[in-house]
C-alpha positions as MATLAB code, in Angstrom:
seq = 'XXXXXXXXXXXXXXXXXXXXXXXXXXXXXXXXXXXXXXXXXXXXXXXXXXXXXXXXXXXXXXXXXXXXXXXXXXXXXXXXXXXXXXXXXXXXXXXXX';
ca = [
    -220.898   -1.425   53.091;
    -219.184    1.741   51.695;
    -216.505    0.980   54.324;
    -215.814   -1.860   53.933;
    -215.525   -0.870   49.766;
    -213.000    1.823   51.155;
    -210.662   -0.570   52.604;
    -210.355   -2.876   49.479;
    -209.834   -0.162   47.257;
    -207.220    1.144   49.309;
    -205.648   -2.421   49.877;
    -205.720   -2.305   45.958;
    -203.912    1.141   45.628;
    -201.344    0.162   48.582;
    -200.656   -3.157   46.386;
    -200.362   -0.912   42.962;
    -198.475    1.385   44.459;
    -196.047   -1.422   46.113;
    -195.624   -3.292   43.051;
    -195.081    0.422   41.003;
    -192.153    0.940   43.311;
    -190.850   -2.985   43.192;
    -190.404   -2.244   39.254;
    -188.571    1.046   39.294;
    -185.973   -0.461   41.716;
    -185.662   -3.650   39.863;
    -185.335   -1.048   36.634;
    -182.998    1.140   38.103;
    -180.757   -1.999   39.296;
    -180.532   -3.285   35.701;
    -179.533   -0.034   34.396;
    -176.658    0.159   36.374;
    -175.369   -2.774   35.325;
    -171.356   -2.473   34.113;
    -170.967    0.975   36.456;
    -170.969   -1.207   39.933;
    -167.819   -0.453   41.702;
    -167.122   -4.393   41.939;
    -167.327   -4.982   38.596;
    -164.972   -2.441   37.815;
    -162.734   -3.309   40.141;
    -162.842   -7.062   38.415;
    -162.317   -6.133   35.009;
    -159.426   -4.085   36.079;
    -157.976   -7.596   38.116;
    -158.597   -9.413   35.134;
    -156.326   -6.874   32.788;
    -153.832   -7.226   35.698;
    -153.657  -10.985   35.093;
    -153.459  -10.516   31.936;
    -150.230   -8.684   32.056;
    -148.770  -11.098   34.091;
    -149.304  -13.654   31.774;
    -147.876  -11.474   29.125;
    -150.638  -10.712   27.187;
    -150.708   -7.429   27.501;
    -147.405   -5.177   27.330;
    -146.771   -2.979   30.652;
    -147.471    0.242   28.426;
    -150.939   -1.256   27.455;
    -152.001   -2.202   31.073;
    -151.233    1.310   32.357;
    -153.149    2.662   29.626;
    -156.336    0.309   30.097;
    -155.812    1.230   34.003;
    -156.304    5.206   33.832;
    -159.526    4.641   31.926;
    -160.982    2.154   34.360;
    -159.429    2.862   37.475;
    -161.432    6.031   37.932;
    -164.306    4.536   38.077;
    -163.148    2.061   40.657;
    -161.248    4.860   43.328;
    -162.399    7.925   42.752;
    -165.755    7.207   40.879;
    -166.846   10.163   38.115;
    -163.825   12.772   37.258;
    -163.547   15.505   38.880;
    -165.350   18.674   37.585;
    -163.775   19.949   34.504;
    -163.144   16.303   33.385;
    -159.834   16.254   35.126;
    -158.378   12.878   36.642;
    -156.621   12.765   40.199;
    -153.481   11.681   39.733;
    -152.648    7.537   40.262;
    -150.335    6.141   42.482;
    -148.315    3.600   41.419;
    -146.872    0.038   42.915;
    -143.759    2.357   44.374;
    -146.527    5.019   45.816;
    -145.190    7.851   42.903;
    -147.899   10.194   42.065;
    -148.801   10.477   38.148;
    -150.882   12.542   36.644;
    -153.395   12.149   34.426;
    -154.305   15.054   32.077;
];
């Protein structure tokens, strides 16, 4: 009898322990939320379209584009807070301090 008591209480602990894990990923995945890679890389197609269309000036989208394309390329800054430098449509290096 005690065995068979062993082997639900572990079947117990191996479900807690399951469904303990199950949360913290589902938790973790939420908190990510607007850092993705892909949804950086949208926003940053959508400001592109919006210069197209006009709505934004040239000087604006460049501006909106070294704070977000960072975070889509290279991902954090490098130590020391500084930016590598962007490339732009004609392949010239900028820099970005």
């Amino acid at each position: 009898m005690t065995v068979n008591a062993f082997i639900v209480s572990a079947a117990l602990l191996a479900l807690v322990v399951a469904a303990g894990v199950a949360a913290i990923v589902a938790i973790r995945s939420r908190m990510r939320g607007d850092d993705d890679q892909a949804t950086w890389e949208r926003k940053l197609a959508d400001y592109k379209n919006l210069r197209d269309e006009g709505v934004l000036s040239e000087e604006e989208y460049r501006n909106i584009r070294t704070l977000v394309e960072p975070r889509t390329r290279f991902g954090a800054p490098a130590p020391g807070g500084r930016h590598p430098p962007s490339v732009d449509a004609a392949g010239l290096e900028h820099g970005r301090d």
